[in-house]
N, C-alpha and C positions, 0 to 999 in steps of 0.2 A: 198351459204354459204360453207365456207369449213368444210373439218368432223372435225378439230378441235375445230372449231368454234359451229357446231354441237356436238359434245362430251360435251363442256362444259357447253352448254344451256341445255342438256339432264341432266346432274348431277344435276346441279343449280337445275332442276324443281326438279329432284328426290330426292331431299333431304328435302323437305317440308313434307313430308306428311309420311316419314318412321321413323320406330323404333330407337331411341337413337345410339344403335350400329349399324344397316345399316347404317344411317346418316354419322356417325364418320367415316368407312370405305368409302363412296359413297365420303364423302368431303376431303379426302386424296388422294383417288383417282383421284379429280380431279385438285388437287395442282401437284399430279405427271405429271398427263398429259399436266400441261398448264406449265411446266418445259421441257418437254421432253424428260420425263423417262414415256413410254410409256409400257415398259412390267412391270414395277411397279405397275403402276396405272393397269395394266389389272389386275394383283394378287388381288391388293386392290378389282376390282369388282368382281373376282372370291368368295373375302369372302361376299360380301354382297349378292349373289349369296348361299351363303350355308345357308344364314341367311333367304334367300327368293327366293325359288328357282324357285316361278313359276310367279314372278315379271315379264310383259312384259315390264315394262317400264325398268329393271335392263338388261333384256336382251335385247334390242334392244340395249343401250347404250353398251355392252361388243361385241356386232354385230358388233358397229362403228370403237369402239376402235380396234378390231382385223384384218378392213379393211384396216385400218392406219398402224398398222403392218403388211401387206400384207399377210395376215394368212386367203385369202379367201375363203378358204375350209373349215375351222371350222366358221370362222364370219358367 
């Protein structure tokens, strides 16, 4: 599976089960990423990330997304 393909199955699930507004930024986020605006969408999960900061399932997905942007020392 590619990590795009992984990014976007990661969002799809995480947006079931979270807060209104995480929701709304998680699903923005991953309209940016399947466009290929990549450091958009990472913003996008940074705020759903201040909304729920100790989300693993929010961080693993900003994990993916950050390895896509070759940013593998923070991912």
């Amino acid at each position: 599976m590619s990590l795009l393909a992984f990014l976007i199955f990661s969002i799809s699930s995480l947006c079931a089960a979270q807060s209104a507004e995480a929701r709304s930024y998680a699903d923005r986020g991953l309209e940016l990423a399947q466009s290929g605006d990549l450091a958009s969408a990472e913003s996008e999960l940074r705020q759903v990330l201040k909304l729920e900061p100790n989300n693993p399932e929010f961080l693993s997905t900003l994990g993916t997304l950050l390895a896509m942007e070759k940013k593998l020392v923070e991912a």
